[in-house]
C-alpha positions in Angstrom: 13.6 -5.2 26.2 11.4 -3.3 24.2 14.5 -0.9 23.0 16.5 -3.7 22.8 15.2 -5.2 19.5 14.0 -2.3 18.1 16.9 -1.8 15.9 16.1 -4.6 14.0 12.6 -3.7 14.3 13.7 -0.6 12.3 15.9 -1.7 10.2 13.0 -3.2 8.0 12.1 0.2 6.8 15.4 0.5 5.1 15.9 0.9 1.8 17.2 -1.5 -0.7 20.0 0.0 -3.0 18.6 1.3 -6.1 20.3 -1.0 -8.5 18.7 -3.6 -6.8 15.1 -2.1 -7.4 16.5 -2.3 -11.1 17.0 -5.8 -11.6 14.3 -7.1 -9.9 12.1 -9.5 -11.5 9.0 -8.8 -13.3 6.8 -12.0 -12.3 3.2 -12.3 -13.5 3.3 -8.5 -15.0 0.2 -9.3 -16.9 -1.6 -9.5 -13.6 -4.1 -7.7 -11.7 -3.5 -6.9 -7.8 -7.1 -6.7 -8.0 -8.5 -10.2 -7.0 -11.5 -12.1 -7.1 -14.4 -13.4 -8.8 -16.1 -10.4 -10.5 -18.1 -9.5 -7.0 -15.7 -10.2 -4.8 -12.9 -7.8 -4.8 -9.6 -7.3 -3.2 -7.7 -4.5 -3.2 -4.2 -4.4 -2.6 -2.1 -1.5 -0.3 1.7 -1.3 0.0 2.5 0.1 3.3 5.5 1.0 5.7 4.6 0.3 8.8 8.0 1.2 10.4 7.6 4.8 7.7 5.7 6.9 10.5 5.8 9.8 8.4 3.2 7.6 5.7 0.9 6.8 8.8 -2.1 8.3 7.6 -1.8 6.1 4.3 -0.6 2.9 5.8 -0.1 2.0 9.4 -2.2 4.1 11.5 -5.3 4.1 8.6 -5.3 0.7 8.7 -5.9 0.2 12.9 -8.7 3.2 12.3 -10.6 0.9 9.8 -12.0 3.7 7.9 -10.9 2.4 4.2 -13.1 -0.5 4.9 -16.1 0.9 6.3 -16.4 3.4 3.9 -15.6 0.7 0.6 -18.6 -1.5 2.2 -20.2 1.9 1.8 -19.8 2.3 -2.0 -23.1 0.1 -2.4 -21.3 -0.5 -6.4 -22.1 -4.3 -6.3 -19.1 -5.3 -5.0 -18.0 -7.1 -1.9 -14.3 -5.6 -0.9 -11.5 -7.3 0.9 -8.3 -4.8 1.6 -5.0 -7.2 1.7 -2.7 -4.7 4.0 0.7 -5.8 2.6 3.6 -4.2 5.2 7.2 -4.1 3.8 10.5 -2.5 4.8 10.5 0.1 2.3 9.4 1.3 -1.0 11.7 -0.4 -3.3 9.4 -3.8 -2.8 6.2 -1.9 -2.9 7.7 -0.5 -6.7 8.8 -3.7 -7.9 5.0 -4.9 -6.9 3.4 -2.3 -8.3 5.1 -2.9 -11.7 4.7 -6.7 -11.4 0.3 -5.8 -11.3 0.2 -6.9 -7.6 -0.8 -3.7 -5.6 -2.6 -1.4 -6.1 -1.5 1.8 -3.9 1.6 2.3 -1.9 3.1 4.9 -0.1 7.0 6.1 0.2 9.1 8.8 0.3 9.9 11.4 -2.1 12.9 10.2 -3.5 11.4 6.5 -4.0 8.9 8.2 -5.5 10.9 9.3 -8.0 12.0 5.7 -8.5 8.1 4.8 -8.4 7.9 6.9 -11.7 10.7 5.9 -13.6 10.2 2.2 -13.1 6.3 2.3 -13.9 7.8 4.5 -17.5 10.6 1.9 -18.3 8.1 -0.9 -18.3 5.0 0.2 -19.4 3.1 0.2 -16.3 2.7 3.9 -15.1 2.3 4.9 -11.4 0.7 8.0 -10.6 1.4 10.6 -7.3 -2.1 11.0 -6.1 -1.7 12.6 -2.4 0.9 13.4 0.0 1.8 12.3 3.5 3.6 13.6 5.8 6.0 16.5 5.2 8.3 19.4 6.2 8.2 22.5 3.5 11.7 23.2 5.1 13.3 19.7 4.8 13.6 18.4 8.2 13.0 15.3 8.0 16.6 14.3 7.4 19.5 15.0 9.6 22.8 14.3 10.1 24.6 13.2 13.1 27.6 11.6 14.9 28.2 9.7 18.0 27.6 11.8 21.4 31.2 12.1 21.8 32.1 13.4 18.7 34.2 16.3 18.4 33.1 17.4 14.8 31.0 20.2 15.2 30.3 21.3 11.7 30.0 20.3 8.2 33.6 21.1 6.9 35.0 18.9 9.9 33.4 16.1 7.6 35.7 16.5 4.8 37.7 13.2 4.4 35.8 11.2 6.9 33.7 8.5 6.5 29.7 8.9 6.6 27.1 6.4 6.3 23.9 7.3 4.5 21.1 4.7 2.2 22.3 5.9 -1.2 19.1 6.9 -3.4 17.3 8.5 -0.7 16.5 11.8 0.7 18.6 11.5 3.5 21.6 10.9 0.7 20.3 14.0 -1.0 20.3 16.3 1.9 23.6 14.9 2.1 25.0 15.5 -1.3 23.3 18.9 -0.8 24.6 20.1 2.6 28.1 19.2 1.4 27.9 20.6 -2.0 26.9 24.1 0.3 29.9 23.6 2.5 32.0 23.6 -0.4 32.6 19.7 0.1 32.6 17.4 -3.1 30.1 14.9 -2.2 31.9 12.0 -4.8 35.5 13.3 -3.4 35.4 15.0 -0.2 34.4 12.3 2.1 34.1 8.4 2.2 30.7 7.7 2.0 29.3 4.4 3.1 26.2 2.8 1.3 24.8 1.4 4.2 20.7 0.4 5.7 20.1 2.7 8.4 20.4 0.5 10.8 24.2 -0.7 9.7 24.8 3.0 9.6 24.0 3.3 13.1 25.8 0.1 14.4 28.8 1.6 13.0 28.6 4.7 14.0 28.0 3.2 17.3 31.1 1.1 16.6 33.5 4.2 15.4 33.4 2.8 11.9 31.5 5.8 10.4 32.0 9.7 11.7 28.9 10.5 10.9 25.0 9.0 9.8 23.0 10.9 7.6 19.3 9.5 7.5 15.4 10.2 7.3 13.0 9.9 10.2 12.9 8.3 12.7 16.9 7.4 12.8 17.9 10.7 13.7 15.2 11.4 16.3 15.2 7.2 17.6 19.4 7.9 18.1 19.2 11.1 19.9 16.6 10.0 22.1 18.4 6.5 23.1 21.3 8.4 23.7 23.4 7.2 20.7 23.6 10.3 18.6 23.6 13.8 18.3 22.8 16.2 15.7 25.0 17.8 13.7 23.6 19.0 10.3 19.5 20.2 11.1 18.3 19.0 7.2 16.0 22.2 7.2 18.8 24.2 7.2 18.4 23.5 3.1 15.0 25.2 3.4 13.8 22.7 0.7 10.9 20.4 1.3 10.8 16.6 1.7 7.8 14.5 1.9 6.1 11.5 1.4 3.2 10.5 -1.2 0.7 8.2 -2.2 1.3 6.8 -5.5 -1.4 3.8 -7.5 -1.1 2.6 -10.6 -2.3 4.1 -13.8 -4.8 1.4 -15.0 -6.0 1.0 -11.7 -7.0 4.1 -10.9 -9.0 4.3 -13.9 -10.5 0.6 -13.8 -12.0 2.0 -10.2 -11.6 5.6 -9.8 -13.9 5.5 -6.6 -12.1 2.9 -5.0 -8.9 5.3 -5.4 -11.0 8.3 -4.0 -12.3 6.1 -1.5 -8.7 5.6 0.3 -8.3 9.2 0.0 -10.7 10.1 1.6 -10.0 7.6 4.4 -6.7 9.1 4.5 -8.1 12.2 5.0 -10.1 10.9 7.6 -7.1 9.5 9.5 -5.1 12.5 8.9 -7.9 14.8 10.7 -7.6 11.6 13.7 -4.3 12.9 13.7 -4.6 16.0 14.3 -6.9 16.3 16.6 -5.5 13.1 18.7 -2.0 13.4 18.3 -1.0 11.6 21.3 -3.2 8.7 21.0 -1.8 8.6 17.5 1.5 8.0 18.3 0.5 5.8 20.9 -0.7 3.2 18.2 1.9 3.6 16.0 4.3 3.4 19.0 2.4 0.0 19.7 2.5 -1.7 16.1 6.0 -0.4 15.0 7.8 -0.7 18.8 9.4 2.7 17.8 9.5 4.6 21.5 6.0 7.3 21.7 7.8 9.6 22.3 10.0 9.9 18.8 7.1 9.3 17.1 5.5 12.6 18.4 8.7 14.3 17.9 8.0 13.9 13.9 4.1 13.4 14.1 2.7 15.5 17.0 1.1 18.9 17.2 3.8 20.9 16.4 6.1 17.7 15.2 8.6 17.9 12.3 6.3 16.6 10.1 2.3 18.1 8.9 0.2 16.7 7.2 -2.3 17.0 5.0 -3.4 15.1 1.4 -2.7 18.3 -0.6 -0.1 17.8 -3.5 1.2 21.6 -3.1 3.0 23.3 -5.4 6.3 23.3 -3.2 6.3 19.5 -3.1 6.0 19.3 -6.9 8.9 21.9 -7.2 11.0 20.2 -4.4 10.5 16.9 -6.3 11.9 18.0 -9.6 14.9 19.3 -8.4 15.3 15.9 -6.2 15.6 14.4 -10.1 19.1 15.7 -10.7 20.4 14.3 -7.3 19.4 10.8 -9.0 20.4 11.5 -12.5 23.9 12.5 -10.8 24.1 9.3 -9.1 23.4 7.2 -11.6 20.3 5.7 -10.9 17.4 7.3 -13.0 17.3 9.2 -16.1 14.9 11.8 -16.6 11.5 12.1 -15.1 8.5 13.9 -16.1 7.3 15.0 -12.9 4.2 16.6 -14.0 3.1 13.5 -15.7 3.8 11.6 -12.9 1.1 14.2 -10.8 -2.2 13.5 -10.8 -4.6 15.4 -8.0 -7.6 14.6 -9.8 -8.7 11.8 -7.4 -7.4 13.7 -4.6 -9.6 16.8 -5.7 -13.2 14.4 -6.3 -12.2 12.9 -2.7 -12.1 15.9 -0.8 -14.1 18.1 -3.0 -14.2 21.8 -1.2 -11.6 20.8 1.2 -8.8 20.7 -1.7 -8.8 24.3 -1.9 -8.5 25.1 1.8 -6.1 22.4 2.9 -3.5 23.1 -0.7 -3.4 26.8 0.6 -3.1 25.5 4.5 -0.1 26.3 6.6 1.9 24.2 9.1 1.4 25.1 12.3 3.3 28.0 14.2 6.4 26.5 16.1 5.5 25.7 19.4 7.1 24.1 22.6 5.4 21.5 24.2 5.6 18.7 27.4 4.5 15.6 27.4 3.6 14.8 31.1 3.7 11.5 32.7 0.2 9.4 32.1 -1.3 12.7 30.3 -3.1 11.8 27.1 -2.6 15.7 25.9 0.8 17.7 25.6 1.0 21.1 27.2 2.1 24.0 24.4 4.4 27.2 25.6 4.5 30.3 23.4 8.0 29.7 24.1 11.2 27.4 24.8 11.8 29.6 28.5 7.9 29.0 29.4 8.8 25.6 28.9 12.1 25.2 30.9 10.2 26.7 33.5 7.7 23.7 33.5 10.3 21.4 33.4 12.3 22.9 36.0 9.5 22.9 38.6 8.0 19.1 37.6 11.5 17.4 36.5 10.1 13.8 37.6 6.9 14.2 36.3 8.2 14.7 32.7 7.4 12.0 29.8 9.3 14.3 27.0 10.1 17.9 26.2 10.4 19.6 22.9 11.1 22.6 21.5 11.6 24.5 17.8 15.0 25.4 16.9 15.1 29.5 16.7 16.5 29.4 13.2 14.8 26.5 11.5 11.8 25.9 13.2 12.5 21.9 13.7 11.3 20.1 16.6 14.3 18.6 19.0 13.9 16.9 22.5 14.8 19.4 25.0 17.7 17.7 26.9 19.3 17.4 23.4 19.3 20.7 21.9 22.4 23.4 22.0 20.7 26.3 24.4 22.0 29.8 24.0 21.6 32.3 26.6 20.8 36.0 25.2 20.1 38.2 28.1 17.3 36.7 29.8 16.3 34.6 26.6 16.9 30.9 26.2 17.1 29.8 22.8 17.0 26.3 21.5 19.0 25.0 18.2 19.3 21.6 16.7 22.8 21.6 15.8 26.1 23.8 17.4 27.3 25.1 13.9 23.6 27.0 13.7 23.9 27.7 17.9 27.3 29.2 16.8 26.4 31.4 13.2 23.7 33.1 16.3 26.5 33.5 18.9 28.1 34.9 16.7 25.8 37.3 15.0 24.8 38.9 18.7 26.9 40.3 21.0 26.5 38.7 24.1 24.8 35.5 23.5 26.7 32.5 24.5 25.8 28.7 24.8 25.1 27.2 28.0 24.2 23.8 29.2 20.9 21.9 29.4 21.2 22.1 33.3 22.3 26.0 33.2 19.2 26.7 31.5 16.9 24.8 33.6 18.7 26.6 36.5 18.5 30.2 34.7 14.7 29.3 33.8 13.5 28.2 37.1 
């Protein structure tokens, strides 16, 4: 039952369309999301719950209580309330942001963008003060058809009808992946403006060849069954993330309530990290997203790290993301580097900036997820894994391995294997599976089962 309503359980986190965003009202824009009576203070957050690449900023900070605890530790005179405001996407939490009513919010990159251009056009700056979740390579977003599809690479897409949420990333690693195969994104194909969860009822339906969207589609449709990958978004090798963005006058009215938050969401981050499974336990629990996608993207070695640092990659990965919406139609231009501002994330963390801004993702690593464990096991590779599997088949929860090329996570039982000599090599989509067949003599792909059966 649980799997039963989840899609509309998901399809809350969709996006609205960006000209909507646009003409949506400004209502009591001389406001203040900051309420109360001078002691008593509330402060306002914009979350995603159904976003579990924002957790550490929305819905698994909020079940760790640490904002709270540590605001009633300020000790400024103040008494602090936090109004947790969950909504299906970022559009709302911009439009409220710009209206005075909240105070923080967190979203993905490209409705970042959309944070900053709306907070320009009407006066009421936002500014990008930490990141999220992200993937320096940009695999976050994928692209996929129905299970039995017979399109196997990008150019099979050309003059078929795709279904992405036009103005996000998963639309730009669209426009992108095409532009790469020689495809004219405007021309080339039919693309359908559609929430995620339309997309994948009609993909479901045969109405749409393909779906290109963000975590946790891709991952939630492969793992039900419903979809399988054919475009891996890191493929692009250009990061996509999401951020933490407040408004201006805010942050400056109570920079240590700002730095406060960060700091929590540092605190959840290292929570994280060091509990992974419990982690995606609760944010299994309060979105009803399955555990086991959610530590696809936010385990160990998920698709997604994370960390508060606004690095350098990010900032140039988000000012190229600018032309994709000037192309479309649905921003202008955007000073990215006055929309930045790491100043609170810097006084938050203090020494710790320095260390986590040069930190790496983790090395790719394969890992199981046995039945009732509350810790994964890692292999230093996909065959040590198959290995496991093949000798404990019932006692598996979930399997996942890196793709050879890119790096990003898949479930086991959905990858394309390759057999090279006595390696097994795991890829996210066939066209990649094939460019390595194909570049070493020998190789071939084999099934899920052969390579159990050749691991074992």
């Amino acid at each position: 039952m649980k799997r039963a309503v989840l899609a509309n359980a998901l399809a809350q986190r969709t996006a609205l369309p960006v000209a909507a965003l646009l003409l949506l009202p400004l209502t009591a824009c001389g406001s203040s999301a900051e309420a109360g009576d001078g002691k008593n203070v509330t402060i306002t957050i914009g979350y995603q719950s159904k976003t579990i690449n924002t957790v550490t900023a929305g819905t698994l900070l909020r079940s760790l209580g640490y904002f709270e605890r540590d605001l009633n530790a300020l000790n400024d005179g103040h008494t602090y309330k936090v109004d947790w405001q969950d909504y299906a996407t970022g559009a709302p939490i911009t439009a409220q942001m710009t209206a005075g009513k909240i105070d923080i919010g967190s979203m993905g990159d490209f409705p970042l963008l959309i944070n900053a251009a709306r907070g320009k056009q009407l006066g009421r700056p936002t500014r990008l003060v930490s990141v999220t979740g992200y993937n320096l390579s940009g695999g976050l977003n994928t692209i996929v058809t129905s299970p039995d599809s017979k399109l196997a690479s990008l150019a099979d897409l050309k003059g078929k009808k795709v279904s992405t949420s036009v103005g996000s990333a998963a639309d730009g690693t669209l426009v992108r992946a095409l532009q790469r195969a020689g495809i004219d994104p405007d021309k080339g194909i039919e693309k359908l403006n559609q929430q995620p969860a339309v997309g994948a009822s009609a993909l479901s339906a045969g109405s749409a060849d393909a779906l290109s969207q963000f975590v946790a589609w891709p991952g939630l449709l492969a793992f039900q069954g419903k979809a399988k990958a054919l475009y891996d978004g890191a493929e692009l090798n250009l990061p996509t993330f999401h951020g933490v963005t407040a408004r201006e006058d805010f942050a400056k009215q109570r920079p240590a309530v700002l730095e406060t938050f960060l700091k929590a969401q540092s605190e959840a981050t290292d929570y994280l990290d060091a509990h992974p499974v419990a982690a995606a336990e609760s944010v299994a629990k309060a979105t009803g997203l399955p555990a086991e996608v959610v530590y696809l993207y936010n385990g160990a070695h998920g698709i997604s790290t994370f960390d508060p640092a606004i690095k350098p990659q990010l900032i140039s990965a988000l000012k190229q993301d600018v032309s994709v919406l000037k192309s479309a139609k649905l921003t202008g231009d955007i000073d990215v580097d006055a929309f930045v501002d790491d100043q609170y994330v810097k006084n938050a963390l203090g020494a710790d900036y320095a260390q986590q801004l040069a930190s790496t993702p983790p090395a790719a690593a394969s890992d199981v997820w046995p039945k009732g464990a509350e810790k994964t096991l890692s292999f230093k590779s996909p065959d040590q894994l198959l290995s496991y599997v093949a000798r404990h088949k019932d006692g598996i929860r979930a399997a996942y391995v890196p793709d050879a090329t890119t790096g990003t996570l898949w479930f086991a039982d959905k990858a394309i294997w390759v057999a090279d000599g006595k390696q097994l090599l795991p890829f996210v989509a066939p066209e990649t599976a094939r460019a390595y067949v194909a570049a070493h003599g020998g190789a071939r792909v084999v099934t899920y089962t052969d390579a159990l059966g050749r691991a074992s």
